[in-house]
N, C-alpha and C positions, 0 to 999 in steps of 0.2 A: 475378520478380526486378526491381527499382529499376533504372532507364533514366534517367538525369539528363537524355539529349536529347531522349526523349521526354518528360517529363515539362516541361521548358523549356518544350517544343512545345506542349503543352495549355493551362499557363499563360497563354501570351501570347494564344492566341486567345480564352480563355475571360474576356480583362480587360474591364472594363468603360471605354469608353472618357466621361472626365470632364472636366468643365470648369473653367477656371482656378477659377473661384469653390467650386468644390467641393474643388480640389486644395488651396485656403487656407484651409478653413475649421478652425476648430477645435475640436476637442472635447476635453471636459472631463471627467475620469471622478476619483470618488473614492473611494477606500477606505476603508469605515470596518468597527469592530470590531461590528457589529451585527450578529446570524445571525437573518438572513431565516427561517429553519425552527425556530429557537427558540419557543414557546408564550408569547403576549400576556400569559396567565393561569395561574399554577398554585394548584390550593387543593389543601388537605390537610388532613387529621381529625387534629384534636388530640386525643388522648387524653386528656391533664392537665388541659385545659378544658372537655373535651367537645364541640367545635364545629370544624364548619369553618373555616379559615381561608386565607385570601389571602396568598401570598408576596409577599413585595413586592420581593425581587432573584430574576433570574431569569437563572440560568446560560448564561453565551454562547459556550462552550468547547464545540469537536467534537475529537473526536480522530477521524485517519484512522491506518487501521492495513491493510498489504497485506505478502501473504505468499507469496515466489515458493516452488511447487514443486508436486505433484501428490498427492492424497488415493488410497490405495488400500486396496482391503478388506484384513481378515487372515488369511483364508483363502484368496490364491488363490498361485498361480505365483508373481506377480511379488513378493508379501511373503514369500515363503519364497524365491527366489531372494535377497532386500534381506537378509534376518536369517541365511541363508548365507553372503552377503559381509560383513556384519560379524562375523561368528565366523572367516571367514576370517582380516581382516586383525586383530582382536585377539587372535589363535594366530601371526601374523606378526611384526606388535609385542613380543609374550612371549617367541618365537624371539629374534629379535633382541637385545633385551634380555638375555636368561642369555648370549647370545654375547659382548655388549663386555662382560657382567660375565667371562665367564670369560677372555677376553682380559686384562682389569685386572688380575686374580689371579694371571694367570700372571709 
């Protein structure tokens, strides 16, 4: 469990202690749209012409994609427990629903 005073605690002793000229120094960082893991070079075989060829723009887009939840097989316990609870609550829902209908009707 997270200890805010502990944590304080370790912070302050683990600092590194600096001098003015370090504390004013400045640094300079810059963003730019270029991806480091992008390839220099991409060729590809033209079919049409018969020949290799050199791309000359070369794709700088990543897509990041995360996906919270957990993978389970479909034979065990806990996947027939999951597709029990959804037949549950969609016999639930259906309950429900014929009830405010037959409530309107009446």
């Amino acid at each position: 469990m997270f200890n805010a005073e502990n944590a304080a605690m370790a912070g302050a002793n683990e600092q590194e202690d600096l001098t003015q000229e370090q504390k004013d120094e400045v640094i300079l960082k810059t963003l730019t749209t270029k991806n480091p893991q992008a390839p220099s070079n991409i060729t590809t075989f033209s079919y049409a012409e018969r020949r290799f060829m050199k791309e000359d723009s070369i794709p700088q887009i990543v897509f990041h994609y995360e996906v919270d939840g957990d993978i389970i097989m479909v034979n065990t316990d806990a996947a027939n427990q999951q597709d029990d609870d959804a037949e549950m609550k969609k016999k639930n829902e259906t309950d429900m629903l014929y009830s405010i209908n037959a409530s309107i009707i009446q």
